[in-house]
C-alpha positions as CSV (number, residue, x, y, z in Angstrom):
1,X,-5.0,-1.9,-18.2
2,X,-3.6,-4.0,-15.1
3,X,-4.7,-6.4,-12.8
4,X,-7.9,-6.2,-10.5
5,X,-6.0,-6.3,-6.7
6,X,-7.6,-8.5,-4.2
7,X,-6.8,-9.7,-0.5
8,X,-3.5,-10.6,0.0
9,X,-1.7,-8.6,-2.9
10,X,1.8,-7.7,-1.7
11,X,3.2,-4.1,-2.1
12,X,6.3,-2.8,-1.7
13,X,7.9,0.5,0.1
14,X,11.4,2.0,-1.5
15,X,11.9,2.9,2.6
16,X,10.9,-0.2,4.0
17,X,12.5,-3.3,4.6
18,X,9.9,-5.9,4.0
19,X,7.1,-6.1,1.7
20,X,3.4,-5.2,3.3
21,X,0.5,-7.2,2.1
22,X,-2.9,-5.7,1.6
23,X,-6.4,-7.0,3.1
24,X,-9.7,-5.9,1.1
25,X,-12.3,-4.5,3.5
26,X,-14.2,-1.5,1.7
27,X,-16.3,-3.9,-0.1
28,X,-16.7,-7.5,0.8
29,X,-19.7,-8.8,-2.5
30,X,-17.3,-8.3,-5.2
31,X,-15.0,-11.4,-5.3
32,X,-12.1,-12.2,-7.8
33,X,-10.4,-15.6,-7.6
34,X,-12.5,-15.9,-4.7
35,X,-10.8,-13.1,-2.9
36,X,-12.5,-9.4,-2.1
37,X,-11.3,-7.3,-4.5
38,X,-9.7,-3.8,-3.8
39,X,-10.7,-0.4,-4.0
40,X,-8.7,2.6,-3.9
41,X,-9.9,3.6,-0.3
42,X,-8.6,0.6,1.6
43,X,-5.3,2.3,2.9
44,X,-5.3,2.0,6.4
45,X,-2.0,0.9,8.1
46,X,-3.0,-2.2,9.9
47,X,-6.4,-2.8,9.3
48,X,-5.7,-2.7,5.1
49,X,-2.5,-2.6,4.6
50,X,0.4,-4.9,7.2
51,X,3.7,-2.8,8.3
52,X,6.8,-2.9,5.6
53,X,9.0,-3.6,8.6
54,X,11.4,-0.9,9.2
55,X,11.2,2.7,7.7
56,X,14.7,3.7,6.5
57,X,13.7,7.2,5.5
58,X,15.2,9.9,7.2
59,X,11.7,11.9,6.3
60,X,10.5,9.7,8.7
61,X,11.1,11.9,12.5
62,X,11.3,8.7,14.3
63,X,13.8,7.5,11.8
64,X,16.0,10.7,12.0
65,X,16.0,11.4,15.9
66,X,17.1,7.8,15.9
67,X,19.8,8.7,13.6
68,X,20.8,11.8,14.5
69,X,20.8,10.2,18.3
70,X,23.4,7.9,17.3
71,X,25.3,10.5,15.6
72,X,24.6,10.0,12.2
73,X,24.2,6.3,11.6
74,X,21.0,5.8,9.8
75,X,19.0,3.9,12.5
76,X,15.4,2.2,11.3
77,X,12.5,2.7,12.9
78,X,9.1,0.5,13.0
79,X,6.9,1.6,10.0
80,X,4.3,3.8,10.9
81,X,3.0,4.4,7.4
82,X,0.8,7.3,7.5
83,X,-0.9,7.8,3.2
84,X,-1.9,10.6,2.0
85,X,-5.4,10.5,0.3
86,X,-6.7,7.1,-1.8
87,X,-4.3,5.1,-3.6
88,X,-3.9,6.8,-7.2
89,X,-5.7,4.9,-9.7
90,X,-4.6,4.0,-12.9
91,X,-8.4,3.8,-14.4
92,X,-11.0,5.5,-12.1
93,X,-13.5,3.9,-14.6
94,X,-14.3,0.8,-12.8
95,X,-16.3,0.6,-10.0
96,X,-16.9,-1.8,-7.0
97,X,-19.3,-0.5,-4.4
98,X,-19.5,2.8,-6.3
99,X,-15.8,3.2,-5.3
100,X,-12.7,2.7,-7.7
101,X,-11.4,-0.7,-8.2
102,X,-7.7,-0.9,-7.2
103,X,-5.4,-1.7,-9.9
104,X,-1.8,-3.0,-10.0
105,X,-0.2,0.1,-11.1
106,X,-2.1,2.4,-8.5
107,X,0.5,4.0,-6.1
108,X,-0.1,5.4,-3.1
109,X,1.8,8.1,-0.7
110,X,3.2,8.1,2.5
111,X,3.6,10.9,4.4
112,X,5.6,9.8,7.1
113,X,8.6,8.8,5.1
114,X,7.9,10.1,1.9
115,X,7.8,6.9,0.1
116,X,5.1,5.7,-3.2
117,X,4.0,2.6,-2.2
118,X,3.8,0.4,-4.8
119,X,1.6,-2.9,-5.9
120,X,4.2,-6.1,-6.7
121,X,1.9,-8.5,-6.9
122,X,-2.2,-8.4,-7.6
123,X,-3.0,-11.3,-5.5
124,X,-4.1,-12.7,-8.6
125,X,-3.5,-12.9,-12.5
126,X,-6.9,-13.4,-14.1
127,X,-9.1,-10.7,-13.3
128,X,-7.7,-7.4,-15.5
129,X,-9.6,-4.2,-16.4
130,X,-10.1,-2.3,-19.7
């Protein structure tokens, strides 16, 4: 399978304009490369997971009154992820905590601009699963 993801994995959005960088807090006893390793319920903008600068998706309302406000010229907005559900694991097998262990190929959905989050870098490249 892929890569255990710990603290300070990066992830990407198609729709935003930096990549976001996730913090491990739903379990803090199971350490990889001396990091807390990640489980598929630490989504939460700010807390788990940093801004991806500005949303550019027009499934975004902040992002399309914006636009349509300036008649028509796509107009960014501050990200304001909102996910919908746990990140999708690839391999709900292995558990931290009794929760699944996050993965690099998990994705996970937001619903304020429509976007699959994605997992660019694990935060480390020893730890992988079966």
């Amino acid at each position: 399978m892929g890569a255990v993801v710990v603290s300070g994995a990066k992830l990407m959005c198609p729709f935003g304009t930096a990549p976001g960088t996730l913090n491990a807090t739903s379990q803090v006893t199971t350490l990889g490369c001396s990091k807390p390793v990640a489980t598929i319920t630490d989504i939460a903008l700010g807390s788990n997971i940093t801004p991806f600068g500005m949303c550019c998706s027009l499934a975004n309302p902040q992002v399309a009154a914006a636009t349509a406000a300036a008649l028509g010229v796509l107009t960014p907005q501050p990200c304001s992820m909102v996910p919908i559900g746990p990140w999708q694991a690839a391999k709900p097998t292995t558990l931290v905590g009794g929760k699944p262990v996050l993965t690099q190929e998990a994705t996970l959905m937001c619903g304020m601009g429509m976007g699959s989050i994605s997992i660019i870098s694990p935060g480390q490249m020893k730890i992988v699963t079966d």
